[in-house]
Backbone as CSV, one residue per row, in Angstrom:
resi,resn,N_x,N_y,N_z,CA_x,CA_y,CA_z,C_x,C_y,C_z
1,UNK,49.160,12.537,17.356,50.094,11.432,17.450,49.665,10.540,18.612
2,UNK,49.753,8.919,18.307,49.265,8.213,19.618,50.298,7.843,20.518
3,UNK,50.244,7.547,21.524,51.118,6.884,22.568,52.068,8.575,23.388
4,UNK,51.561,9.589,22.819,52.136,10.147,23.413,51.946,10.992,25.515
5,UNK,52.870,10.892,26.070,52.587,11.321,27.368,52.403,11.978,27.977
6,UNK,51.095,12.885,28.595,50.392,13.590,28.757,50.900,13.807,30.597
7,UNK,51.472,14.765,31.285,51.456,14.441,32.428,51.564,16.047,32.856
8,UNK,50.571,16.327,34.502,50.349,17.839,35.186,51.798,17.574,35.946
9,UNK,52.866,18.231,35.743,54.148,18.623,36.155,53.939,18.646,37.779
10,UNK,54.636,17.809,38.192,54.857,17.721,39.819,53.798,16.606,40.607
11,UNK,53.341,15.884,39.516,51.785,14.963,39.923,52.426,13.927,39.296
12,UNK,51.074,12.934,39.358,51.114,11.630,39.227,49.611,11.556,38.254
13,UNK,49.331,13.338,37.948,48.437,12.687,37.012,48.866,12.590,35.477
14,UNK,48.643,11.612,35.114,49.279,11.106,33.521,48.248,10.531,33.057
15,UNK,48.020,10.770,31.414,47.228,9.987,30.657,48.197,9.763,29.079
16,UNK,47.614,9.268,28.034,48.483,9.148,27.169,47.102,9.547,26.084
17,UNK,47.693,10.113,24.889,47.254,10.206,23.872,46.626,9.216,23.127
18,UNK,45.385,9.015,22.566,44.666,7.965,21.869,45.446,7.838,20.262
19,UNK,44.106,7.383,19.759,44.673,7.274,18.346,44.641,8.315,17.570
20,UNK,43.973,9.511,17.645,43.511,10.745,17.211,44.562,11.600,17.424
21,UNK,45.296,11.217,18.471,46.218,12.116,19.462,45.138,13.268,20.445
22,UNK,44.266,12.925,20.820,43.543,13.781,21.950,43.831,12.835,23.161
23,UNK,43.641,13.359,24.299,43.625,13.167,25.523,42.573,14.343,26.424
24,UNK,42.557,13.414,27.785,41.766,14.373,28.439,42.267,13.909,29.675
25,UNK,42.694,15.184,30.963,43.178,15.152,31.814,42.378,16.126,33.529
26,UNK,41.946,15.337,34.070,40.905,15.733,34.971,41.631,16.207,36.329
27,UNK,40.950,17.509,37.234,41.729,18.062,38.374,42.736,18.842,37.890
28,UNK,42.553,19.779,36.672,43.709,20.566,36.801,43.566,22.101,36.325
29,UNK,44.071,22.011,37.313,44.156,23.872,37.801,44.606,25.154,36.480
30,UNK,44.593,25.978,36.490,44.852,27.306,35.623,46.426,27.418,36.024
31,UNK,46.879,27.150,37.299,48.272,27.411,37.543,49.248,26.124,37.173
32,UNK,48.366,25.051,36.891,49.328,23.796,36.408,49.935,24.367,35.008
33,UNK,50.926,23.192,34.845,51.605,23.536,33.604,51.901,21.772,33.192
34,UNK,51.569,21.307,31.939,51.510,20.137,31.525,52.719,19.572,30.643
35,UNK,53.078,18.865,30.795,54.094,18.143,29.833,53.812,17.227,29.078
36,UNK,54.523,17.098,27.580,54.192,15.922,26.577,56.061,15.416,26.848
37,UNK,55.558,13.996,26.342,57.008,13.476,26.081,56.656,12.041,25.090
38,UNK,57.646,11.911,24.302,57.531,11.017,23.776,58.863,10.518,22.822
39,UNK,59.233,9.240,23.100,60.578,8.963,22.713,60.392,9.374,21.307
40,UNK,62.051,9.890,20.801,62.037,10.200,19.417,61.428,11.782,19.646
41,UNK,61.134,12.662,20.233,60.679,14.038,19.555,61.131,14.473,21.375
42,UNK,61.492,15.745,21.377,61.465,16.760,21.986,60.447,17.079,23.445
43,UNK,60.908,16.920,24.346,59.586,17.071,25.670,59.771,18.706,25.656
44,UNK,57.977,18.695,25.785,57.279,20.368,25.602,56.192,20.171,27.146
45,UNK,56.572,21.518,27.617,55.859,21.987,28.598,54.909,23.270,28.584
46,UNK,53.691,23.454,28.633,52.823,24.554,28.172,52.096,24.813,29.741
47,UNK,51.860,26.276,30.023,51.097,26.318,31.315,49.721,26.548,30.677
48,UNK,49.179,25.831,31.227,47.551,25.470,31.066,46.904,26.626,30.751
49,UNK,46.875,28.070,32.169,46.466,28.978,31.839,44.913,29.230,31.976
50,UNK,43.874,29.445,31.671,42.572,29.540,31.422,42.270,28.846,30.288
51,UNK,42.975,28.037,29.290,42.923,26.970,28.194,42.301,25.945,28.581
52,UNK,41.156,25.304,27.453,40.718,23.736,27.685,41.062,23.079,26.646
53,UNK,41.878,23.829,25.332,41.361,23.603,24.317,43.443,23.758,24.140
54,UNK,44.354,22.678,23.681,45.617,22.383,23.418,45.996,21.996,22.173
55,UNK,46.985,22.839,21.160,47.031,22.047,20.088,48.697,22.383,20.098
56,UNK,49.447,20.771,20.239,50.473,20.971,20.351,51.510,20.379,19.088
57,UNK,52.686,21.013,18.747,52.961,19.790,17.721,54.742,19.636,17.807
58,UNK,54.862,18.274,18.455,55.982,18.059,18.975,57.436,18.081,17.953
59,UNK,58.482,18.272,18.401,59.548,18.535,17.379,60.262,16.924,17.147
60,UNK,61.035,16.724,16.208,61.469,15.414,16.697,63.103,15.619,17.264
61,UNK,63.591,14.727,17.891,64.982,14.793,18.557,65.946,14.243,17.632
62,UNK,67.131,15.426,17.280,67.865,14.717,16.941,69.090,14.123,17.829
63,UNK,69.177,12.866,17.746,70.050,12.126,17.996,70.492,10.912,17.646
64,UNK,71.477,10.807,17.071,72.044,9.388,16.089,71.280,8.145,17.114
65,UNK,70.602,7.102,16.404,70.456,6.125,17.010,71.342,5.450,17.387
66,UNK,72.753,5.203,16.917,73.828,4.339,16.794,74.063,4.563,18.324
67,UNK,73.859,5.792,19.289,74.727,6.151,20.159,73.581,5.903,21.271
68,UNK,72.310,5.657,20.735,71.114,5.506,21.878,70.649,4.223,22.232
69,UNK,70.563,3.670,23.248,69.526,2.038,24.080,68.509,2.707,24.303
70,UNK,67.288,2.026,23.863,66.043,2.052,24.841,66.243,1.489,25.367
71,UNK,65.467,2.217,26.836,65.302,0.950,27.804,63.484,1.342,28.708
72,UNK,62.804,0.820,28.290,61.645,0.493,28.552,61.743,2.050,28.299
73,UNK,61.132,2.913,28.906,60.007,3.987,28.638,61.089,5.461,28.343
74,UNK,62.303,5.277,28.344,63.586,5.819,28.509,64.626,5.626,27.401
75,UNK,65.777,6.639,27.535,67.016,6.228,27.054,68.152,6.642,27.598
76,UNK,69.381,5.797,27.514,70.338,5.809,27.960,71.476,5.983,26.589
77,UNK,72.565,6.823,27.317,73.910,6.668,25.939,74.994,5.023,26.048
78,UNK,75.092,5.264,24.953,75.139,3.499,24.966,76.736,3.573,25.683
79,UNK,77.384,4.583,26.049,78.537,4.437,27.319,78.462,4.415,28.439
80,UNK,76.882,4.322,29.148,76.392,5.096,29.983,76.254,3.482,30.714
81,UNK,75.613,2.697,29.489,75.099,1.150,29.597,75.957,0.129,30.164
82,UNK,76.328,-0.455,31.494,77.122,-1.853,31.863,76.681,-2.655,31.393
83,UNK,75.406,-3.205,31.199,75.121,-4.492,31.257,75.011,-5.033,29.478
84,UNK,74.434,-6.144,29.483,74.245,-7.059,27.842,73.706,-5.322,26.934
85,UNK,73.937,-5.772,25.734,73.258,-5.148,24.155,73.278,-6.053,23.551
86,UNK,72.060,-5.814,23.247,72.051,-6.740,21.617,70.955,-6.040,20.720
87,UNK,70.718,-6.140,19.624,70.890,-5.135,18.567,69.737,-6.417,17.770
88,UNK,68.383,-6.489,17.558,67.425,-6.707,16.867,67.048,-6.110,15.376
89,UNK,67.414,-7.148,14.749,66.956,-6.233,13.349,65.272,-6.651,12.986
90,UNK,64.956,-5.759,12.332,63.213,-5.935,11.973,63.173,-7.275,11.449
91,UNK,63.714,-7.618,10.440,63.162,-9.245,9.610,63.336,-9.960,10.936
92,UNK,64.153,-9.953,12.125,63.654,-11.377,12.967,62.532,-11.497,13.476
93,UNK,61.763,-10.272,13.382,59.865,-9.936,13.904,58.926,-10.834,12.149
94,UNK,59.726,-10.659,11.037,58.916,-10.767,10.257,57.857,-12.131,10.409
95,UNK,58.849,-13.344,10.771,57.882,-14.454,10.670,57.854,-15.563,12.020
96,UNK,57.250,-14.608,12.993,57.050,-14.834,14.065,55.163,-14.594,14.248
97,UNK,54.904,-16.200,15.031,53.319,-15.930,14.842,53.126,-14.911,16.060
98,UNK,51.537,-14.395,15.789,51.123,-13.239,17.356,50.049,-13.763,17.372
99,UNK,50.204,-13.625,18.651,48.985,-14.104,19.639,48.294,-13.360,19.619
């Protein structure tokens, strides 16, 4: 799976998953223990161990969208939220040019 977040628990080292869903994560120890996260599925933590070799396969989360905001890399419960909502449906992307 791509875009998903690859990070050694208690660091700042992070990489993200390609298009393949591989990653590769440099400086890390047998006693680290790594985390995936990725909005929509379940965050999994595996200790590394003497492993080079990871095959993980994430669960998805249930939770009603109706009750969830993204907010950039995150989510919040939408009681949780003070400020504006507003609610984008797909056709207003349809005929919009990209740069």
């Amino acid at each position: 799976m791509q875009g998903v977040t690859v990070q050694v628990k208690g660091t700042t080292n992070t990489t993200a998953t390609d298009t393949k869903g591989s990653f590769e994560l440099r400086n890390v120890s047998p006693s680290d223990s790594i985390s995936f996260s990725s909005i929509g599925f379940q965050n999994q933590t595996f200790a590394v161990k003497n492993r080079s070799l990871l095959t993980i396969n994430l669960q998805t989360e249930a939770s009603p969208l109706e009750q969830v905001v993204v907010v950039g890399y995150g989510t919040r419960k939408r009681r949780d939220v003070t400020g504006a909502i507003t609610q984008v449906d797909a056709n207003a992307f349809k005929f919009r040019s990209t740069t």
